[in-house]
gemmi code that builds the backbone of each chain (N, CA, C; Angstrom):
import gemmi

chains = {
    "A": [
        ("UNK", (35.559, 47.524, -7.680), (34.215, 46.917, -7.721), (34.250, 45.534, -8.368)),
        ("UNK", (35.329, 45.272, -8.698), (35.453, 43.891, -9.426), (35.364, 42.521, -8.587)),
        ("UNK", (35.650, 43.052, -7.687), (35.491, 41.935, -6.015), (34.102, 41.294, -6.255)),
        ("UNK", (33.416, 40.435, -5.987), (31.906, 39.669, -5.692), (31.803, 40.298, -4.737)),
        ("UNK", (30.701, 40.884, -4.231), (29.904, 41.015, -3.076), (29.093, 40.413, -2.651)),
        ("UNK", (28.570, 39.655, -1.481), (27.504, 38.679, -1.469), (26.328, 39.219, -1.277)),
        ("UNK", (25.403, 38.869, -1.405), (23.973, 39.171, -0.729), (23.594, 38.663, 0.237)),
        ("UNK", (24.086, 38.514, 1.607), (23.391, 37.868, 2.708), (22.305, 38.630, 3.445)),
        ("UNK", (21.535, 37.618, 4.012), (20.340, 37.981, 4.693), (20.609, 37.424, 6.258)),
        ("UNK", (20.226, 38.281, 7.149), (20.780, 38.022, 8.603), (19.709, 37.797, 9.126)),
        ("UNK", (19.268, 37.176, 10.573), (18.071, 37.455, 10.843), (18.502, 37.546, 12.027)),
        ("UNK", (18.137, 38.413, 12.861), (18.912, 39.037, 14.005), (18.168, 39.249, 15.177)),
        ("UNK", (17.949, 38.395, 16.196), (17.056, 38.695, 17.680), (17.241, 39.920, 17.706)),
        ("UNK", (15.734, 40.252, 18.605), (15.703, 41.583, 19.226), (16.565, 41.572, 20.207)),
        ("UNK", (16.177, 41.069, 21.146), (17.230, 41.389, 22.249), (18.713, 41.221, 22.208)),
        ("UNK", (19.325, 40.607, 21.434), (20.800, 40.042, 21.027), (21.340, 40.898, 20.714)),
        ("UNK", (21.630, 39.828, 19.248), (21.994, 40.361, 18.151), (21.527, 41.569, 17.653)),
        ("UNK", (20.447, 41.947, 17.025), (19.957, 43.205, 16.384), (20.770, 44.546, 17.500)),
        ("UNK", (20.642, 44.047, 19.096), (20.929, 45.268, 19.660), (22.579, 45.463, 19.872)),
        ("UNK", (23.215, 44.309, 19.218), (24.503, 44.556, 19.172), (24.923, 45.177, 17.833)),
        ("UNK", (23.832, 44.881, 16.555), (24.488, 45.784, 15.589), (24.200, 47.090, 16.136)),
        ("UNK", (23.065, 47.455, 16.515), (22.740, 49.005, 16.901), (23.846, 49.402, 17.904)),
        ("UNK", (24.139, 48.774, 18.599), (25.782, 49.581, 19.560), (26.758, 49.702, 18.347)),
        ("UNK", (26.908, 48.598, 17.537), (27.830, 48.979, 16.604), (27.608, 50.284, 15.830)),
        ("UNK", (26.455, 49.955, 15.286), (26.119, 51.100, 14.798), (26.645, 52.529, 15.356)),
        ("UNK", (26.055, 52.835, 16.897), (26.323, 54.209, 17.554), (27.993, 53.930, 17.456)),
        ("UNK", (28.264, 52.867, 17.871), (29.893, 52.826, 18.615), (30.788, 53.360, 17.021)),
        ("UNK", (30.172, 53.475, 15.800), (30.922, 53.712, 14.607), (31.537, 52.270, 14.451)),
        ("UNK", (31.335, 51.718, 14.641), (32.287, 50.387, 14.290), (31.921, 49.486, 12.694)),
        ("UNK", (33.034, 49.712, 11.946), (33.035, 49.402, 10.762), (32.973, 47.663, 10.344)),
        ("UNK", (32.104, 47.416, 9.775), (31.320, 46.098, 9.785), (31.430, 45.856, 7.611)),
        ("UNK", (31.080, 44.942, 7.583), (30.498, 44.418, 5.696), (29.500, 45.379, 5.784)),
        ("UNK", (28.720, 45.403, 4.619), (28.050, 46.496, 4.295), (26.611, 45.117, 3.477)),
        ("UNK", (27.526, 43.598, 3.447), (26.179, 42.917, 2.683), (25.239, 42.150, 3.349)),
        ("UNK", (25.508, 42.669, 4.863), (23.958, 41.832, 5.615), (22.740, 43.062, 5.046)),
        ("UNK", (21.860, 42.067, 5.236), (20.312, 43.113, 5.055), (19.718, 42.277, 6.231)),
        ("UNK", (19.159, 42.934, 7.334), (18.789, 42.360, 8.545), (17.455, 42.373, 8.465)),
        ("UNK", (16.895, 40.938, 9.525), (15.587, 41.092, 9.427), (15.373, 40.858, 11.072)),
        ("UNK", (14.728, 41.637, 11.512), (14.907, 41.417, 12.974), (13.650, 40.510, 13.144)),
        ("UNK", (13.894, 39.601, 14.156), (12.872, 38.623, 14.599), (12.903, 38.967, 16.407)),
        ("UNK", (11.478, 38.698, 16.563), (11.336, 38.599, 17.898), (12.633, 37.582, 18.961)),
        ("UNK", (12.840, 36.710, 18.583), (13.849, 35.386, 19.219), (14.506, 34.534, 17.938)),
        ("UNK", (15.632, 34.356, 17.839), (16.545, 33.699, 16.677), (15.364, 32.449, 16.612)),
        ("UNK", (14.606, 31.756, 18.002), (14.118, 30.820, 17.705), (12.536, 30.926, 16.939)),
        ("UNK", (12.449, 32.228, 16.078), (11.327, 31.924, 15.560), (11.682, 31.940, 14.010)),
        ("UNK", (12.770, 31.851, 13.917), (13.882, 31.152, 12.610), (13.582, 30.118, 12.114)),
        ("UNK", (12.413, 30.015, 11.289), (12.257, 28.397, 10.879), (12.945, 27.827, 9.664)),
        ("UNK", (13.933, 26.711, 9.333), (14.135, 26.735, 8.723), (13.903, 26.667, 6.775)),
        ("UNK", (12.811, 26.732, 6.986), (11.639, 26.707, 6.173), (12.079, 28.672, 4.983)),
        ("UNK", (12.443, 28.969, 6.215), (12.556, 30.698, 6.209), (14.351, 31.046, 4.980)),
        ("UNK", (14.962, 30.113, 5.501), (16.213, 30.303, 4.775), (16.274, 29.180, 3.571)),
        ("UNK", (15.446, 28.299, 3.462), (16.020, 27.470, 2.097), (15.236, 28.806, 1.363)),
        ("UNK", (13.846, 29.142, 1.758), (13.113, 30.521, 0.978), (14.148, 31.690, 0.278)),
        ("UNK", (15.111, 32.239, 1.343), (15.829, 33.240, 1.456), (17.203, 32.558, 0.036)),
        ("UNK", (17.284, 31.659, 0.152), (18.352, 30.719, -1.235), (17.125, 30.979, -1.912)),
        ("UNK", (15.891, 30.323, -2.362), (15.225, 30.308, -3.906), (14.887, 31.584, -4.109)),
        ("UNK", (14.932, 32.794, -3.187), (14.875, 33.936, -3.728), (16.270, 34.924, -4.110)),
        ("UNK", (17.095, 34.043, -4.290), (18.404, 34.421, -4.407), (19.692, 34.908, -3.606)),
        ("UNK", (19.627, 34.892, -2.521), (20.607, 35.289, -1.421), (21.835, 34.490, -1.872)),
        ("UNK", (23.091, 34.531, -1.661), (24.472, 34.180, -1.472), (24.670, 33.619, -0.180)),
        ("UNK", (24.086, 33.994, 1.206), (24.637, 33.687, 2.307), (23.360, 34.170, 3.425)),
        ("UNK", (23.223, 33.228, 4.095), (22.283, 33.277, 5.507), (23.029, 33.160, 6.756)),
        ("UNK", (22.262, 34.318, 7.610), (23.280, 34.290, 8.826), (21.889, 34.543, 10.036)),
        ("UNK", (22.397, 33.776, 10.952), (21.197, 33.680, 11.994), (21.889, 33.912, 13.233)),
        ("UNK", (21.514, 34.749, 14.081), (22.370, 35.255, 14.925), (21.680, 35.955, 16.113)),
        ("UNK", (21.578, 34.811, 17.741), (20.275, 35.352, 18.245), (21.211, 35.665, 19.723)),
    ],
    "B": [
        ("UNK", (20.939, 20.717, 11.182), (20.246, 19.871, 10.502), (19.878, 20.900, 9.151)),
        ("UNK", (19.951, 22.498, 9.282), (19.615, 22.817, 7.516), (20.868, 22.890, 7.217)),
        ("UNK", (22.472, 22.856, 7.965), (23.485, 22.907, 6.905), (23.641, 21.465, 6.238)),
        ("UNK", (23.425, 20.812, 6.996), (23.524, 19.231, 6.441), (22.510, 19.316, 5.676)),
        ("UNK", (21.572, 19.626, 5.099), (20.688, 19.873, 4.115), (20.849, 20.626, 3.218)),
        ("UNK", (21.754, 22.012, 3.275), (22.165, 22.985, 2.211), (23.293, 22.242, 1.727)),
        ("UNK", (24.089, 21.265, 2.585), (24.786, 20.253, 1.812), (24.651, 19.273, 1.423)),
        ("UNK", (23.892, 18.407, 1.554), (22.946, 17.669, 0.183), (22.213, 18.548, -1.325)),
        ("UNK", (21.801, 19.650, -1.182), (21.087, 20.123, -2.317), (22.650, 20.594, -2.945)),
        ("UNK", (23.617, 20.882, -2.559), (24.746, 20.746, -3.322), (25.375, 22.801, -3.087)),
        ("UNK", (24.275, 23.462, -2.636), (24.776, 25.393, -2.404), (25.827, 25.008, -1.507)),
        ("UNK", (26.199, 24.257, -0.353), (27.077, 24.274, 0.455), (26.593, 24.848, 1.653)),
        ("UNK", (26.956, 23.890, 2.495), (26.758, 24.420, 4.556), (26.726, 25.415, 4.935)),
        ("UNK", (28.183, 25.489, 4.449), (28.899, 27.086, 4.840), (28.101, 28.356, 4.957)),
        ("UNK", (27.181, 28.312, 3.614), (26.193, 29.194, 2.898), (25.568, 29.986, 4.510)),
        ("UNK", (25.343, 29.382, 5.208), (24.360, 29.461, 6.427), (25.071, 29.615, 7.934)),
        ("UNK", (25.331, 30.791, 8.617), (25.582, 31.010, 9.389), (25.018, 31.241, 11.017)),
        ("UNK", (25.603, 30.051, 11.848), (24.583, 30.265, 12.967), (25.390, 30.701, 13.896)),
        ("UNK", (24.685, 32.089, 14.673), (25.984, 32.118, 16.200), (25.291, 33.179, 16.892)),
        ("UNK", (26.068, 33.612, 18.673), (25.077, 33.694, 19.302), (26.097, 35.413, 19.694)),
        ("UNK", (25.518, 36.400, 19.822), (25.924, 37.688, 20.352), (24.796, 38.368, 21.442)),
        ("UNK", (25.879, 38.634, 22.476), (24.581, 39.586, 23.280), (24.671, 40.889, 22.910)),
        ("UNK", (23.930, 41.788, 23.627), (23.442, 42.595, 23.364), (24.806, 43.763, 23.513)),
        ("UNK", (25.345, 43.589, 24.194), (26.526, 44.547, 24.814), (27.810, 43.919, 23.666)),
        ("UNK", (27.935, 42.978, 23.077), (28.987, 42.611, 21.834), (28.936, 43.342, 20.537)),
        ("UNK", (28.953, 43.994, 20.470), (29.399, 44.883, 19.271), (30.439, 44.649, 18.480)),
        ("UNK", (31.256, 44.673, 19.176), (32.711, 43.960, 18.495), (32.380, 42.422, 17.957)),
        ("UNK", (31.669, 41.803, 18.503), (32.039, 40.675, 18.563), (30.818, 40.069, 16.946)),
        ("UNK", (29.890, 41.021, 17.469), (28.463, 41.404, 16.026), (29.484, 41.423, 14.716)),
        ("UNK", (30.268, 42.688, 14.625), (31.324, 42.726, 13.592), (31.888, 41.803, 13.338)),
        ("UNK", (32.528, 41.147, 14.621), (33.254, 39.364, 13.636), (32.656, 38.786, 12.818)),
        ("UNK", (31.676, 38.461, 13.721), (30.722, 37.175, 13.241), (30.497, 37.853, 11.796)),
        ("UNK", (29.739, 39.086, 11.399), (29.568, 39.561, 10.453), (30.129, 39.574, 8.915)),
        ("UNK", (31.841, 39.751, 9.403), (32.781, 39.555, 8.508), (33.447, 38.332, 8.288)),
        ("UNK", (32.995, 37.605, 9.167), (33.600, 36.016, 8.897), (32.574, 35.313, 8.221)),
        ("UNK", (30.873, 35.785, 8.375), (29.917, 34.661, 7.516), (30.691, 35.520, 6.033)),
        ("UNK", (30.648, 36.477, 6.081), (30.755, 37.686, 4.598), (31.670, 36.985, 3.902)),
        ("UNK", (32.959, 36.221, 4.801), (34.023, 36.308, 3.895), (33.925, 34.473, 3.590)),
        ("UNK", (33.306, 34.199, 3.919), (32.941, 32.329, 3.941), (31.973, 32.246, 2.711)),
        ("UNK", (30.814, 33.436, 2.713), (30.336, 33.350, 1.589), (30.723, 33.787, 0.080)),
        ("UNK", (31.711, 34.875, 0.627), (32.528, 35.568, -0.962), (33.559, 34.578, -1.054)),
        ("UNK", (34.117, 33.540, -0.201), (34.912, 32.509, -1.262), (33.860, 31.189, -1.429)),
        ("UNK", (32.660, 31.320, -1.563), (31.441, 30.215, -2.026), (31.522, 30.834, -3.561)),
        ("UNK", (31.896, 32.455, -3.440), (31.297, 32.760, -4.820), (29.856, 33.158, -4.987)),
        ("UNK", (29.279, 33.699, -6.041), (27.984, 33.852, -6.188), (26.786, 32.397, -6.419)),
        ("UNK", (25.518, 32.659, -6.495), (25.112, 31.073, -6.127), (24.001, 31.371, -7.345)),
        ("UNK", (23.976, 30.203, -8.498), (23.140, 30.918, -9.133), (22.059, 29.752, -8.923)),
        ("UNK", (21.182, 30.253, -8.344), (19.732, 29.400, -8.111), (19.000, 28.411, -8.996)),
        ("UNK", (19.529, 29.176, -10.214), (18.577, 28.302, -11.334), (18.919, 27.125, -11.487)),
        ("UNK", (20.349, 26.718, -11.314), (20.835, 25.385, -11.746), (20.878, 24.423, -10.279)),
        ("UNK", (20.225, 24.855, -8.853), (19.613, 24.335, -7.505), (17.898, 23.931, -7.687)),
        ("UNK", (17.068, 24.369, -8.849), (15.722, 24.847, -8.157), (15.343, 23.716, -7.805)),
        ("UNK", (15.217, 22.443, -8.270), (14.654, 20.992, -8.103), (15.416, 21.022, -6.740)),
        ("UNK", (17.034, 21.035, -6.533), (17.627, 20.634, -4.761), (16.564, 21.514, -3.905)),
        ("UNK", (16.239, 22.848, -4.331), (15.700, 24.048, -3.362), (14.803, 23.329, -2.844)),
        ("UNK", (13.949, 23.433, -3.825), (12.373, 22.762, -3.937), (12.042, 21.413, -3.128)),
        ("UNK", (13.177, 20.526, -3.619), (13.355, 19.276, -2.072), (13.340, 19.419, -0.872)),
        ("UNK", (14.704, 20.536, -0.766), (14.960, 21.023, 0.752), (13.467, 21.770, 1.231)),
        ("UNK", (13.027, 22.819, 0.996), (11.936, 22.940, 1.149), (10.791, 21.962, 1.444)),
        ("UNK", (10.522, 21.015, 0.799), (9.594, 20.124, 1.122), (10.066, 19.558, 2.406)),
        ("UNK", (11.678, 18.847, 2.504), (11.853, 18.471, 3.665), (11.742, 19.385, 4.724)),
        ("UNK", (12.070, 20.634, 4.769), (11.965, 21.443, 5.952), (10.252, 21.878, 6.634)),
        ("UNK", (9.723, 21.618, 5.455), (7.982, 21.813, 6.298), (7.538, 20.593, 6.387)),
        ("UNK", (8.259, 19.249, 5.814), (7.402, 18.419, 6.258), (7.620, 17.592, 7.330)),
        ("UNK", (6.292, 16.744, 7.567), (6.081, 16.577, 9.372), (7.262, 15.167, 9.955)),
        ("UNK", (7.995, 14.680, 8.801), (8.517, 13.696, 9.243), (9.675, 14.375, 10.004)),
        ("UNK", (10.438, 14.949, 9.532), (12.153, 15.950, 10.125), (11.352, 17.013, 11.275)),
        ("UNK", (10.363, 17.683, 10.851), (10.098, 18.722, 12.447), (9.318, 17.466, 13.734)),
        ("UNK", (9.146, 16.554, 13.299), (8.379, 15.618, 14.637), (9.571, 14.744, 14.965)),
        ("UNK", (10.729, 14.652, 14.265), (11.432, 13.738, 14.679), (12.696, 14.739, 15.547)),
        ("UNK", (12.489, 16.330, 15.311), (13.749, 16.721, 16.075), (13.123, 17.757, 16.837)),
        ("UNK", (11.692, 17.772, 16.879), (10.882, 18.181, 18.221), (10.982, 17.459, 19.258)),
        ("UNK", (10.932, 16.058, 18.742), (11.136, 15.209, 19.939), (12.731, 14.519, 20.920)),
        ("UNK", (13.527, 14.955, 19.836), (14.944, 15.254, 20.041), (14.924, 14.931, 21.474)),
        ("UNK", (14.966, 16.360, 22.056), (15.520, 16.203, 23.616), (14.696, 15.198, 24.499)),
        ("UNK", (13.621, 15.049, 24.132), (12.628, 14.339, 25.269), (12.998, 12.819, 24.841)),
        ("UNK", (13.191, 12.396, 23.474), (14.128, 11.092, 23.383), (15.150, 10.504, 23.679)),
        ("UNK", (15.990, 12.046, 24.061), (17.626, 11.531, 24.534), (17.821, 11.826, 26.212)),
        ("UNK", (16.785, 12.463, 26.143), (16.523, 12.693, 28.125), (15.537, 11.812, 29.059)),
        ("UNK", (14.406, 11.967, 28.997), (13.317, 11.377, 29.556), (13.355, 9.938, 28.696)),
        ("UNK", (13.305, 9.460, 27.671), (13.178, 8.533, 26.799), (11.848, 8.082, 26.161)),
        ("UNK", (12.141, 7.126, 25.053), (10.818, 6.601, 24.020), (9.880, 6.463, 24.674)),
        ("UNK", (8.911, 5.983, 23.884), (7.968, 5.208, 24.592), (7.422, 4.268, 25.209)),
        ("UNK", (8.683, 3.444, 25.300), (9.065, 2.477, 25.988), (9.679, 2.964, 27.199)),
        ("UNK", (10.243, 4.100, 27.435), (11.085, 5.014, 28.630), (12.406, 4.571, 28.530)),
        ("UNK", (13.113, 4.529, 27.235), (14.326, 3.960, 27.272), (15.202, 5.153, 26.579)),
        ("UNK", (15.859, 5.772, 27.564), (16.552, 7.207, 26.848), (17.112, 6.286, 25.653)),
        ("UNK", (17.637, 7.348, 24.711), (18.436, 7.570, 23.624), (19.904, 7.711, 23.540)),
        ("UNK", (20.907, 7.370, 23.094), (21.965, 7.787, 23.428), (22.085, 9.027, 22.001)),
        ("UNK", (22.780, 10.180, 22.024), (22.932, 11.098, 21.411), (22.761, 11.140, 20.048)),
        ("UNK", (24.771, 10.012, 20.270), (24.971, 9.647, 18.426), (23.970, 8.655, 17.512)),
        ("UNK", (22.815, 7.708, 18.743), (22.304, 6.889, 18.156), (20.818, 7.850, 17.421)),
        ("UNK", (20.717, 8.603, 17.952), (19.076, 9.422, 17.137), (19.814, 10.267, 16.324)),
        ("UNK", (21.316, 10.896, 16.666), (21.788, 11.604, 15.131), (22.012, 10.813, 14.435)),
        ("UNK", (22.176, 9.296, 14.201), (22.434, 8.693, 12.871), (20.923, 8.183, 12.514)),
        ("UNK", (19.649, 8.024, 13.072), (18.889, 8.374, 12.627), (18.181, 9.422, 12.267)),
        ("UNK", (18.496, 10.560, 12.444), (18.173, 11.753, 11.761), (18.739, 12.231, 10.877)),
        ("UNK", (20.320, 11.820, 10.475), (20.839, 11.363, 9.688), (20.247, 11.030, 8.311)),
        ("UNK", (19.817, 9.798, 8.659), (19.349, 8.998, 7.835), (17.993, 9.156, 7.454)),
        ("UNK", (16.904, 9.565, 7.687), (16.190, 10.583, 8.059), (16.111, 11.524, 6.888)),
        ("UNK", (17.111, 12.345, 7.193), (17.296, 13.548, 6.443), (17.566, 13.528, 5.296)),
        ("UNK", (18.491, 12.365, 4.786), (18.461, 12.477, 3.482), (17.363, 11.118, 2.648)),
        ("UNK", (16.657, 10.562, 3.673), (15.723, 9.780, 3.037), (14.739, 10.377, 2.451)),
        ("UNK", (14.487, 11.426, 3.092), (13.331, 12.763, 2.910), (13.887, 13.511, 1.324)),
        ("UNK", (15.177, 14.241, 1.863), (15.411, 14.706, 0.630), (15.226, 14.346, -0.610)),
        ("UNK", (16.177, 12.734, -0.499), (16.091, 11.796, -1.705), (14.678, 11.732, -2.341)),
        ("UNK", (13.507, 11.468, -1.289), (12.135, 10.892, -2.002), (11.550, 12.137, -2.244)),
        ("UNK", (12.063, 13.553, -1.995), (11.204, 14.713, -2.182), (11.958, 15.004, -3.642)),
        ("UNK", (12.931, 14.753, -4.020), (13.512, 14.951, -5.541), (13.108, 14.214, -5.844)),
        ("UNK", (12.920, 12.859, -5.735), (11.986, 11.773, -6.856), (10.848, 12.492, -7.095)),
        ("UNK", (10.089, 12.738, -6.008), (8.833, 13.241, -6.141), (8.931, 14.402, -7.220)),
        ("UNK", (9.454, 15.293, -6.598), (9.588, 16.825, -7.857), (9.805, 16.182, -9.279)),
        ("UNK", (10.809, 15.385, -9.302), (11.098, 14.867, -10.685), (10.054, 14.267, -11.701)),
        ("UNK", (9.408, 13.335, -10.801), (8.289, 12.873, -11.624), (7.242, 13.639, -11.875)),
        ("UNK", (6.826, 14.243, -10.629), (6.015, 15.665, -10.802), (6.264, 16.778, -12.426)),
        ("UNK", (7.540, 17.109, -12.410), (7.644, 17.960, -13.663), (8.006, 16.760, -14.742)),
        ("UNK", (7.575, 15.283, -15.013), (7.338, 14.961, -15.953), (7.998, 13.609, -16.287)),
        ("UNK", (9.271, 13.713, -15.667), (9.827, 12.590, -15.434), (9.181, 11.533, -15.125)),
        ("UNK", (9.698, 10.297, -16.329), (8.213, 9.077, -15.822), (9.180, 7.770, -15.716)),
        ("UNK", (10.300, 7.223, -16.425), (11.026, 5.991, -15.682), (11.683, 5.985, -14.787)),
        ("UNK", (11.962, 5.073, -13.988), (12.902, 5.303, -13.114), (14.267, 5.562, -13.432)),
        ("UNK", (14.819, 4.940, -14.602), (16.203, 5.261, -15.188), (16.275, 6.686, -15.511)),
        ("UNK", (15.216, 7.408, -15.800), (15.288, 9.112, -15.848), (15.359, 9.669, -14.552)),
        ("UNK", (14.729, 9.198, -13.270), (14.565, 9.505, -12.683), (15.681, 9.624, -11.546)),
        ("UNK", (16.243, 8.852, -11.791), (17.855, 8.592, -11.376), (18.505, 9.166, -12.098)),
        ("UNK", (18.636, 9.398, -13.512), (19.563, 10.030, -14.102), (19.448, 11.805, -13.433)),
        ("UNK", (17.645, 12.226, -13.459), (17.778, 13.699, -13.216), (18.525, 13.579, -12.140)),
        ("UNK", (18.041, 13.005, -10.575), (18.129, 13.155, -9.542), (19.692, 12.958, -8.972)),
        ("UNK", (20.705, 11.939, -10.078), (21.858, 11.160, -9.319), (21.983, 10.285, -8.482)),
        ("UNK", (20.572, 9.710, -8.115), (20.663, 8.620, -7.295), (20.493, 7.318, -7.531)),
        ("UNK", (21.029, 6.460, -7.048), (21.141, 5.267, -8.052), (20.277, 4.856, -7.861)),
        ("UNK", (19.925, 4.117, -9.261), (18.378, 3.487, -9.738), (17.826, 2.522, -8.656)),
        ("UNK", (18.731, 1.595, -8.369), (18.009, 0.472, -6.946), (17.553, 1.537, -5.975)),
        ("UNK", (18.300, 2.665, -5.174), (17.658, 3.351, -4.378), (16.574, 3.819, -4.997)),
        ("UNK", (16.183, 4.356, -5.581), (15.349, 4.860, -6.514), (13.983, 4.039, -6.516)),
        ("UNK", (13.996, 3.257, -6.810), (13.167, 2.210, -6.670), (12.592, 1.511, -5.076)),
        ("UNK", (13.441, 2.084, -4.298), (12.884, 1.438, -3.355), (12.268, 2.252, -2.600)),
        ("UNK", (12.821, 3.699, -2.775), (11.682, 5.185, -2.116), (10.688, 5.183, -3.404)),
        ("UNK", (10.697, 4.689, -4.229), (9.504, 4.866, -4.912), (8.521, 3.833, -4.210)),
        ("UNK", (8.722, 2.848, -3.990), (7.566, 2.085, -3.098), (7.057, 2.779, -1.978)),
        ("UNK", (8.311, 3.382, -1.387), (7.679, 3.943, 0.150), (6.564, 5.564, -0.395)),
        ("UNK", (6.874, 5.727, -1.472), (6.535, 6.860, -2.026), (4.777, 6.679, -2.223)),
        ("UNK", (4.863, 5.222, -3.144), (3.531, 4.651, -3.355), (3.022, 4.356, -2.691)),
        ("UNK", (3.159, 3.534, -1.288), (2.684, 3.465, 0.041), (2.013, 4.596, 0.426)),
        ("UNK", (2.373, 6.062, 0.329), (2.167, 7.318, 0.797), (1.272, 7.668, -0.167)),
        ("UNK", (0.948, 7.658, -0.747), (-0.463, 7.847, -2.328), (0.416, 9.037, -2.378)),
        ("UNK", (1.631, 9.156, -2.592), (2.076, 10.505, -3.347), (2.518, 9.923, -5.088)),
        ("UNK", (2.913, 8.746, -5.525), (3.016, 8.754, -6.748), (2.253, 7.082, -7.184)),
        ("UNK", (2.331, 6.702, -8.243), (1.238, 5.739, -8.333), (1.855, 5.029, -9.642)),
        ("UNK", (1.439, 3.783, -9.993), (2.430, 3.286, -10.930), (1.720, 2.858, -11.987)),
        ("UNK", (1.050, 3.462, -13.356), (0.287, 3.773, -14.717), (0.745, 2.538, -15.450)),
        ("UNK", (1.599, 2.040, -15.286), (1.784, 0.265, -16.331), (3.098, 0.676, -16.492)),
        ("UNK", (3.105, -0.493, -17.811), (4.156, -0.639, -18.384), (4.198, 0.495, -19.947)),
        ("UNK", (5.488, 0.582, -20.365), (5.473, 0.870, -21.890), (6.730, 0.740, -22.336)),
        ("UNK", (6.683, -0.373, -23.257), (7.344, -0.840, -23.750), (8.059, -1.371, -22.116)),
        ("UNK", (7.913, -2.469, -22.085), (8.298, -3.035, -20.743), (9.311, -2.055, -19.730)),
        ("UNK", (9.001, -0.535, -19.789), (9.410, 0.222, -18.286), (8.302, 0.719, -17.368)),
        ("UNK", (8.367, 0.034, -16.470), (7.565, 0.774, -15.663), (7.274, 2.132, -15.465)),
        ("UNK", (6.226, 2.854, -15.298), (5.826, 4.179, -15.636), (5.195, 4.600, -14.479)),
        ("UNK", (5.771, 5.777, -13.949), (4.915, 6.527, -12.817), (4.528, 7.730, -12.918)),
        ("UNK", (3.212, 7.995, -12.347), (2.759, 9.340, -12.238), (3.111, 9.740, -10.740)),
        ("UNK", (3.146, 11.373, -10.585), (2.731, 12.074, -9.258), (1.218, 12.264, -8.776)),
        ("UNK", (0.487, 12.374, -7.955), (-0.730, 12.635, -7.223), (-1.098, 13.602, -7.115)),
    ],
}
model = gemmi.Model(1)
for chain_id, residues in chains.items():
    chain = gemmi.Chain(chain_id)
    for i, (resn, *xyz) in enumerate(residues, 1):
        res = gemmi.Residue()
        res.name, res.seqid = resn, gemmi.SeqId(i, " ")
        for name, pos in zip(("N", "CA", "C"), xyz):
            atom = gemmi.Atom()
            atom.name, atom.element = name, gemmi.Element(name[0])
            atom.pos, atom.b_iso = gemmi.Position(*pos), 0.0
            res.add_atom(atom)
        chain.add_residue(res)
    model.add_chain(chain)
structure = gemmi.Structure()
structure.add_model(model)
structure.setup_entities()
């Protein structure tokens, strides 16, 4: 446990991304454990407004992925 | 345009991961996953408190109307063209957005600075790191904008308030 772990925040299209973690998910496929996902309708309703937020509330790492 | 901004406030680019998976990539979800993971565990942990004035800039620049009207209009400047109808060439509107971007930043940390109290410009440069002539000259464009305003002298330094 002595390792850093990050805190990232993902924000993950519906149709994409989000539905590729969920295959991962079923498929068992072993992934990090420090995204916390936020699913958005389209990566493009990602403003960046949304992730300097996601830093002053303390995150380590932002990942946008549509 | 926000990693070039998470790299001005000084957290680092890297911090911010953009990329594209369909729906049937699973495998490929997992990369991406473990490669932002492992980009951010050698950033290290990020401790916010000693960013909040950079945050607080970046923020201002990201909602305000100068950076979203200038890269809304992006494609229709470098395709169709100005208003004159004279396309854009690519690299020539990224070195003004460029420039742009950190003009914003720069005058949104002056601003914060003087805002929480900061009143010469030699402080104001000292909080911020930017050198005093720059400093001085987004403070005009600043005053132009009725965002800060200039209260006299004391003891012959000029003195500014925020709005």
């Amino acid at each position: 446990m002595d390792e850093f772990e990050p805190k990232i925040v993902a924000f993950l299209c519906n149709w994409c991304a989000y539905a590729g973690a969920d295959l991962a998910g079923v498929s068992r496929m072993q992934y990090p454990a420090n995204v916390r996902s936020v699913r958005v309708m389209c990566s493009g309703r990602v403003d960046p407004a949304f992730i300097v937020q996601a830093f002053r509330d303390g995150v380590d790492g932002a990942l946008v992925a549509g | 345009m926000t990693q070039q901004l998470l790299e001005l406030t000084g957290i680092g680019g890297d911090r911010l991961h953009v990329d594209w998976v369909s729906s049937a990539e699973a495998k490929r979800f997992t990369e991406i996953v473990t490669e932002a993971t492992e980009a951010v565990r050698k950033r290290g942990p990020l401790d916010v408190s000693k960013y909040d004035l950079q945050l607080r800039a970046a923020e201002m620049v990201v909602k305000g109307e100068v950076m979203r009207w200038l890269v809304g209009k992006q494609h229709k400047i470098t395709s169709a063209g100005d208003v004159y109808g004279r396309p854009w060439k690519e690299e020539k509107l990224q070195q003004v957005l460029d420039d742009a971007l950190l003009r914003e930043y720069q005058k949104s940390l002056i601003y914060l600075a003087i805002k929480s109290g900061t009143t010469s410009v030699r402080q104001v440069a000292e909080q911020t790191e930017i050198e005093v002539l720059r400093v001085s000259y987004l403070l005009a464009d600043l005053e132009q904008k009725k965002l800060v305003e200039f209260t006299g002298m004391e003891e012959s330094i000029p003195v500014f308030a925020a709005l």
